[in-house]
C-alpha positions in Angstrom: -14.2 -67.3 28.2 -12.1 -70.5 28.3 -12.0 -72.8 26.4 -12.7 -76.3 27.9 -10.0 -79.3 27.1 -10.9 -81.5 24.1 -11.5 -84.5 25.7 -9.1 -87.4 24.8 -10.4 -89.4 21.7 -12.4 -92.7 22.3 -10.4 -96.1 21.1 -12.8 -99.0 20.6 -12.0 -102.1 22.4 -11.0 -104.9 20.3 -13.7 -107.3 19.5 -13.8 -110.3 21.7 -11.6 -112.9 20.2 -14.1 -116.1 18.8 -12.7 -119.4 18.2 -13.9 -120.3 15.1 -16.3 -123.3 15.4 -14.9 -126.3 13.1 -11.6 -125.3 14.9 -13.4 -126.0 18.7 -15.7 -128.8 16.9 -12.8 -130.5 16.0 -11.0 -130.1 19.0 -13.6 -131.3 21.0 -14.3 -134.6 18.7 -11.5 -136.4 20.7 -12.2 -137.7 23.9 -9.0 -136.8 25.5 -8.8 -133.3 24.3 -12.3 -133.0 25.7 -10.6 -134.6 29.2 -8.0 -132.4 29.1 -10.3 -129.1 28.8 -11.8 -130.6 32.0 -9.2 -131.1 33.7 -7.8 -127.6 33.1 -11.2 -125.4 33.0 -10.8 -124.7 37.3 -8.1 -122.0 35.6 -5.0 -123.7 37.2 -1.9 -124.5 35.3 -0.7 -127.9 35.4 2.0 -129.3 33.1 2.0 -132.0 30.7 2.7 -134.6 33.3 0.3 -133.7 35.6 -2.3 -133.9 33.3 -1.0 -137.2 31.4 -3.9 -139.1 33.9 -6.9 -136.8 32.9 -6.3 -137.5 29.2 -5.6 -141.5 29.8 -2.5 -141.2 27.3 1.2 -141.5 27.9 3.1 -138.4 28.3 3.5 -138.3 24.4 0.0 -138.7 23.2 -0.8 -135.8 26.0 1.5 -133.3 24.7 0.3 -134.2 21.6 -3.3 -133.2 22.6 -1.5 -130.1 24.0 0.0 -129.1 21.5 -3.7 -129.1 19.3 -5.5 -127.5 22.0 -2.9 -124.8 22.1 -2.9 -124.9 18.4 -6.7 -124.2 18.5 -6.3 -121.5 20.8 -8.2 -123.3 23.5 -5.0 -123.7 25.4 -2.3 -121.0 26.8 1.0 -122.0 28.1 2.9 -120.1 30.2 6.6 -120.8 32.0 6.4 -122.7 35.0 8.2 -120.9 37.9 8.5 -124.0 39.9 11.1 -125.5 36.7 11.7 -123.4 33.9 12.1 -126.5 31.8 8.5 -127.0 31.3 5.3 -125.5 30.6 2.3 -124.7 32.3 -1.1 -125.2 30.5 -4.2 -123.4 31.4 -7.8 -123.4 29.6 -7.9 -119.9 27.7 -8.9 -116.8 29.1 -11.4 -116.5 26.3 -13.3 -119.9 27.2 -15.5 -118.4 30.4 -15.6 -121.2 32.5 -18.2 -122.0 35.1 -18.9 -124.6 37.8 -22.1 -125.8 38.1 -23.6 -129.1 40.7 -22.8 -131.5 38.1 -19.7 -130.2 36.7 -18.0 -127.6 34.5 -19.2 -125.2 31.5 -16.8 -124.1 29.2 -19.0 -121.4 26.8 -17.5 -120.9 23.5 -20.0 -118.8 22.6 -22.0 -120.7 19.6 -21.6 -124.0 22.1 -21.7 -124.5 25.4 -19.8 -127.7 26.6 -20.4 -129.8 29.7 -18.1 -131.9 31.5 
């Protein structure tokens, strides 16, 4: 008889990673952070400039808001290939986003946000 191969042990998957909710309510209790979520939940990356007209704010103010979201974890940045120089900002692969007829639904799991 032969014995079979022990099969290879079993490694949980990490939990899903939650955003803690005063950390998203608070986020989302300014109006240009909330704009700026919008503006980023179709899953593109767009720098800081391009996204200075969805939040209404100079250039400073909108990195500002950037640098909460990303703070918060709602926001990833990744290098821009176009011009290493800046950053690309994207909505967080851990915010499903969904289009709907009247706009966008960013799910945070406790709260579900449309814009």
């Amino acid at each position: 008889m032969m014995n079979e191969p022990a099969a290879p042990p079993m490694i949980p998957a990490p939990p899903p990673q939650v955003v803690p909710a005063d950390t998203v309510y608070a986020a989302l209790g300014d109006p240009a952070r909330r704009r700026l979520l919008q503006a980023l939940a179709d899953g593109q990356g767009r720098t800081a400039t391009q996204l200075k007209s969805s939040a209404e704010r100079k250039l400073d103010a909108t990195l500002k808001h950037l640098v909460a979201l990303r703070g918060a974890g709602l926001v990833v940045t990744s290098e821009n290939p176009a011009d290493g120089r800046r950053l690309l900002y994207r909505l967080s692969p851990t915010i499903p986003a969904r289009r709907t007829e009247t706009g966008w639904e960013l799910d945070f799991g406790y709260c579900l946000v449309r814009c």
